[in-house]
Z-matrix of the N, CA and C atoms (Angstrom, degrees):
N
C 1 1.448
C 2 1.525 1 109.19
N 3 1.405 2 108.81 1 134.52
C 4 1.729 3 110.35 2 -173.91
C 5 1.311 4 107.36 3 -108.00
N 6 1.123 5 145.32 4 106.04
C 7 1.323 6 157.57 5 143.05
C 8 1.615 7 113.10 6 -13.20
N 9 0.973 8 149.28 7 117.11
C 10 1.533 9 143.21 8 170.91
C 11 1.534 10 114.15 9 -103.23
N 12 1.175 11 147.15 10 120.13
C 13 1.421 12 143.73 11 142.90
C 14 1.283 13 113.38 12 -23.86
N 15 1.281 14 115.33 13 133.92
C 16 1.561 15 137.03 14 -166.14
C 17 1.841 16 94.12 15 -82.81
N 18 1.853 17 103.58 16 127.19
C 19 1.894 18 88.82 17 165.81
C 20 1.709 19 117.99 18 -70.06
N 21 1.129 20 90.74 19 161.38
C 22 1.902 21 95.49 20 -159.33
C 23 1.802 22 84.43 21 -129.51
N 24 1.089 23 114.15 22 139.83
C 25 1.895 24 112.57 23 -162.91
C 26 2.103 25 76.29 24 -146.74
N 27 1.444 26 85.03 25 137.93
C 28 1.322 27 137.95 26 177.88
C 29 1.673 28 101.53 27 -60.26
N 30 1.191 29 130.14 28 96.07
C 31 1.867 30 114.90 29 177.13
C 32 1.322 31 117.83 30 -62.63
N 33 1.579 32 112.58 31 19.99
C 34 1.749 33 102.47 32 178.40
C 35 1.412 34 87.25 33 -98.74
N 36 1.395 35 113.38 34 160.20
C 37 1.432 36 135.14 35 156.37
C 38 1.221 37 103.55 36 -58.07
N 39 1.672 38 108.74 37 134.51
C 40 1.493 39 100.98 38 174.34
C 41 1.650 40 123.95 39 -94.23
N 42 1.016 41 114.05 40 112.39
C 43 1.524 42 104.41 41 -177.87
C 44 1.639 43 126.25 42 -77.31
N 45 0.699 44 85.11 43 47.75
C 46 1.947 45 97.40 44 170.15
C 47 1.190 46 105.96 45 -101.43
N 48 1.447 47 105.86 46 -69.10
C 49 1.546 48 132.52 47 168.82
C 50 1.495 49 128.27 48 -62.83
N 51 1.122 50 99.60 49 -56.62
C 52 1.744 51 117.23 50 -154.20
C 53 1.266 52 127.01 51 78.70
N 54 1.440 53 122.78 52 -1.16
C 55 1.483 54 121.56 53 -177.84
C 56 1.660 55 93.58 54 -126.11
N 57 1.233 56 86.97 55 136.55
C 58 1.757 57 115.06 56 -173.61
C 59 1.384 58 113.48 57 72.66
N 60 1.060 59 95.93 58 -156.59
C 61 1.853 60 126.56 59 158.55
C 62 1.307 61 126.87 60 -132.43
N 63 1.631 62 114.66 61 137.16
C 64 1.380 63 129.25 62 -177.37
C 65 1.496 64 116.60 63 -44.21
N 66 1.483 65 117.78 64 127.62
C 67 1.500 66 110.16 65 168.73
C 68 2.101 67 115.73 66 -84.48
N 69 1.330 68 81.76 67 144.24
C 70 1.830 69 94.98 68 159.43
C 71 1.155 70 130.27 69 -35.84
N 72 1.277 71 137.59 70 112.58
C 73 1.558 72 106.23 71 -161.78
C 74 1.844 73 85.65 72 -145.46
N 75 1.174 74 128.90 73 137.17
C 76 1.706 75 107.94 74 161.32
C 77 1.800 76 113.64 75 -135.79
N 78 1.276 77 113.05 76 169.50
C 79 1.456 78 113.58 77 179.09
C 80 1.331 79 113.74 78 -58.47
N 81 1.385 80 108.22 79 143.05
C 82 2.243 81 108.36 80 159.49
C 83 1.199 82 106.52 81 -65.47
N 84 1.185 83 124.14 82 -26.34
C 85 1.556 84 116.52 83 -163.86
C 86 1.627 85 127.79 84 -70.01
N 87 1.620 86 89.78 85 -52.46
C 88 1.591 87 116.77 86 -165.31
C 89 1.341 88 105.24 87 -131.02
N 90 1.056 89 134.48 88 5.65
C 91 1.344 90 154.76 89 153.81
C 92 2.311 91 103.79 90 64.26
N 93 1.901 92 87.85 91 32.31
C 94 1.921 93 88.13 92 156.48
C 95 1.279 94 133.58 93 -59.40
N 96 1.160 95 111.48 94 123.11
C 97 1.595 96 105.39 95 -177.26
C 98 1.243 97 115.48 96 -98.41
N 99 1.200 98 137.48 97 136.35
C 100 1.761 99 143.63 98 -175.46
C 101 1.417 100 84.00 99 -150.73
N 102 1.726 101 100.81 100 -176.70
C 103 1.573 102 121.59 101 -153.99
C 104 1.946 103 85.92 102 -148.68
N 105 1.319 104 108.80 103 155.63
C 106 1.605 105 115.32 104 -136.59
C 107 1.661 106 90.05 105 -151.84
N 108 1.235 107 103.91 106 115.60
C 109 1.693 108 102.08 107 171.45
C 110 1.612 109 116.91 108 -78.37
N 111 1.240 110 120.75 109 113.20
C 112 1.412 111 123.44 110 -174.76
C 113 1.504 112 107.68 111 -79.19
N 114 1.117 113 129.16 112 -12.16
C 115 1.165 114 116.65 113 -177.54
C 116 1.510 115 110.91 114 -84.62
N 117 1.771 116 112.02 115 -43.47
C 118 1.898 117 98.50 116 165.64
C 119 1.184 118 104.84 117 -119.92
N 120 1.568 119 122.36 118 24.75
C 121 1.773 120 110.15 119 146.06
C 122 1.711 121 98.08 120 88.31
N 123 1.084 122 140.04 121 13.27
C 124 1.069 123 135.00 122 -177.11
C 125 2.065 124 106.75 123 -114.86
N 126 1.379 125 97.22 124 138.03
C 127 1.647 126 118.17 125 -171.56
C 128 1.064 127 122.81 126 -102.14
N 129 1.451 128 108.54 127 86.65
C 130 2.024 129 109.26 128 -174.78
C 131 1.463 130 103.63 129 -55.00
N 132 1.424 131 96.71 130 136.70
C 133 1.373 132 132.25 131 142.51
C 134 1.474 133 113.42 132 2.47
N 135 1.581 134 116.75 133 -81.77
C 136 1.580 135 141.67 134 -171.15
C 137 0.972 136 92.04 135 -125.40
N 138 1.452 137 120.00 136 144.49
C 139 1.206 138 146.65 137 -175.97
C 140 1.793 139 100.13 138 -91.57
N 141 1.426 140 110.84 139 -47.56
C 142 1.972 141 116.55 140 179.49
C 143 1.264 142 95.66 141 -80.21
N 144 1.322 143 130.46 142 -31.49
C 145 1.930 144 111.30 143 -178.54
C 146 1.710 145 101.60 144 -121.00
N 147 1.177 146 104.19 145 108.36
C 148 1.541 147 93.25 146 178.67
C 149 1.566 148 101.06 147 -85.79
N 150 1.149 149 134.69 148 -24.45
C 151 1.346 150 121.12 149 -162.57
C 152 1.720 151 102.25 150 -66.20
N 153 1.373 152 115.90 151 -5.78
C 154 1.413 153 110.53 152 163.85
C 155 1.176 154 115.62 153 -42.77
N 156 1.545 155 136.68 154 -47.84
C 157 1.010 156 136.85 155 -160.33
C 158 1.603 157 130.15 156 110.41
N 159 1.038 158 99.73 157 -156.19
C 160 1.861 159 98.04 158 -179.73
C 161 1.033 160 108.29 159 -142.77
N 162 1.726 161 104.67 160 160.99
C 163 1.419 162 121.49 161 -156.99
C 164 1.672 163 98.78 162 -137.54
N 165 1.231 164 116.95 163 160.98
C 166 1.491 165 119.95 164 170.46
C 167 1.534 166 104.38 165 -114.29
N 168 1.376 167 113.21 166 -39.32
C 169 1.576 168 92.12 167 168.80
C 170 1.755 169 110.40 168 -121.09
N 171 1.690 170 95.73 169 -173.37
C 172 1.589 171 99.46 170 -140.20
C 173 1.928 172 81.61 171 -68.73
N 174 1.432 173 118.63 172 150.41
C 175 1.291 174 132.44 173 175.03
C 176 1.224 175 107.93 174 -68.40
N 177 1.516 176 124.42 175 -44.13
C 178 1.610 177 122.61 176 -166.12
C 179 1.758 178 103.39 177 -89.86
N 180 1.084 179 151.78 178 -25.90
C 181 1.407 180 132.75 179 -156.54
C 182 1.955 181 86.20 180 -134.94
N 183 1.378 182 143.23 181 -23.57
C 184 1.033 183 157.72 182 123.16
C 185 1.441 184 84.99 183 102.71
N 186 1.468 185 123.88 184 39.92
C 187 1.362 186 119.07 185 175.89
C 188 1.850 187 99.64 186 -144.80
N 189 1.473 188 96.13 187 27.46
C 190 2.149 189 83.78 188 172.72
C 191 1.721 190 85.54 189 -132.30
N 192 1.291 191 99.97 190 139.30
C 193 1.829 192 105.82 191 178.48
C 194 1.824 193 82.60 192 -94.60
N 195 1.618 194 87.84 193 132.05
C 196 1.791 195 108.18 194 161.48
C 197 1.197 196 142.81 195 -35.27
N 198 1.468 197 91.76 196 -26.43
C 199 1.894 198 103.38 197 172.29
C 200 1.600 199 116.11 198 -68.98
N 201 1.540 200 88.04 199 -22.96
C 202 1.869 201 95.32 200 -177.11
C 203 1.294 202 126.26 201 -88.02
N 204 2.005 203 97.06 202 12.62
C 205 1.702 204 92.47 203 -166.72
C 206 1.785 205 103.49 204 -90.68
N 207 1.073 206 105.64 205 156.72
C 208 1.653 207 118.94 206 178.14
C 209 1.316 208 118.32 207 -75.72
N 210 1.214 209 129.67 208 -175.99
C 211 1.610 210 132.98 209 173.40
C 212 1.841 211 104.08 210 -89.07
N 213 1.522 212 123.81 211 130.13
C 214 1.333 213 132.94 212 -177.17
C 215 1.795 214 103.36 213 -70.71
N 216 1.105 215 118.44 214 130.69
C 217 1.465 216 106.50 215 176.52
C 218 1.604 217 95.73 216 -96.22
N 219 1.412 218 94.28 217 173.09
C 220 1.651 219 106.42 218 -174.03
C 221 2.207 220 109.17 219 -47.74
N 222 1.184 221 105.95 220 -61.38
C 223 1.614 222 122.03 221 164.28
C 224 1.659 223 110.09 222 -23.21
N 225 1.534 224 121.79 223 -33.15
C 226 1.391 225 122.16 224 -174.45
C 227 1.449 226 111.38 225 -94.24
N 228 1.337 227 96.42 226 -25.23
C 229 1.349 228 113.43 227 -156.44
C 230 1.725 229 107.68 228 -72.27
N 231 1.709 230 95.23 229 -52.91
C 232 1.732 231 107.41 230 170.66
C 233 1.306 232 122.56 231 -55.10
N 234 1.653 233 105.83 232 -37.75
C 235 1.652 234 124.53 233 173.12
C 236 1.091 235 108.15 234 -37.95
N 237 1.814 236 111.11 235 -40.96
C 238 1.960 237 85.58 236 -147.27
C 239 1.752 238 82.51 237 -105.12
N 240 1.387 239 125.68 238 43.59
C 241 1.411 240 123.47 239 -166.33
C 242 1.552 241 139.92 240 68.14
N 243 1.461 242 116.09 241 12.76
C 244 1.290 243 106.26 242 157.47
C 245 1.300 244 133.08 243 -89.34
N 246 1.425 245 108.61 244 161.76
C 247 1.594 246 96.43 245 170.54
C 248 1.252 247 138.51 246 -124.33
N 249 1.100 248 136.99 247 -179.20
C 250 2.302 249 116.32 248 -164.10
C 251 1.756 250 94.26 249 -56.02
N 252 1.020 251 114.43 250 -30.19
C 253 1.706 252 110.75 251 -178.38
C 254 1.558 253 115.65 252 -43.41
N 255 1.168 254 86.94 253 -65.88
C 256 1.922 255 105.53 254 144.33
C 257 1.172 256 143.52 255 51.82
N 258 1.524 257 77.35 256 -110.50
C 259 1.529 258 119.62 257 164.92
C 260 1.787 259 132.04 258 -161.99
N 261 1.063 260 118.68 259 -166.63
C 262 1.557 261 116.79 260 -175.41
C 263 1.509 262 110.22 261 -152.33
C-alpha cells in the first residue's frame, strides 16, 4: 500500500486562472518549492511573488523540467517560510 501526500494549495487566488488556488509542488532534485496552476498546468517562477511568472524548468538547480515536480508536503512547505496561515 502507497501512502500519497495530501495537495496543500496556496490561499492566494491564482492569477493565471482565476479559479482556485495554486498547489505546492517542489523539484526531485534540489527539493525547490513553487506552487503550480492546475487548471492550465503552468509553474510560477516564486512561490511568494507569482507575478514573476512561469518557468518550465526547476529555477534553482535548472536541470529538472516542471512536469517532473512532486507534491510539497507540509515539512517543505514551512522550510521555505510559510505558515498554516498560508495555506490549506
Amino acid at each position: 500500500m502507497q501512502i500519497k501526500n495530501p495537495t496543500w494549495y496556496l490561499k492566494t487566488p491564482c492569477p493565471c486562472c482565476g479559479q482556485g488556488s495554486p498547489s505546492f509542488c517542489m523539484c526531485p532534485t534540489c527539493g525547490y518549492l513553487t506552487v503550480i496552476c492546475e487548471e492550465m498546468g503552468d509553474t510560477f517562477i516564486n512561490p511568494k511573488n507569482l507575478e514573476l511568472g512561469f518557468t518550465e524548468i526547476c529555477p534553482n538547480c535548472k536541470q529538472t523540467k516542471t512536469v517532473e515536480f512532486v507534491l510539497a508536503d507540509t515539512d517543505n512547505i514551512l522550510k521555505a517560510g510559510f505558515t498554516k496561515d498560508d495555506y490549506e
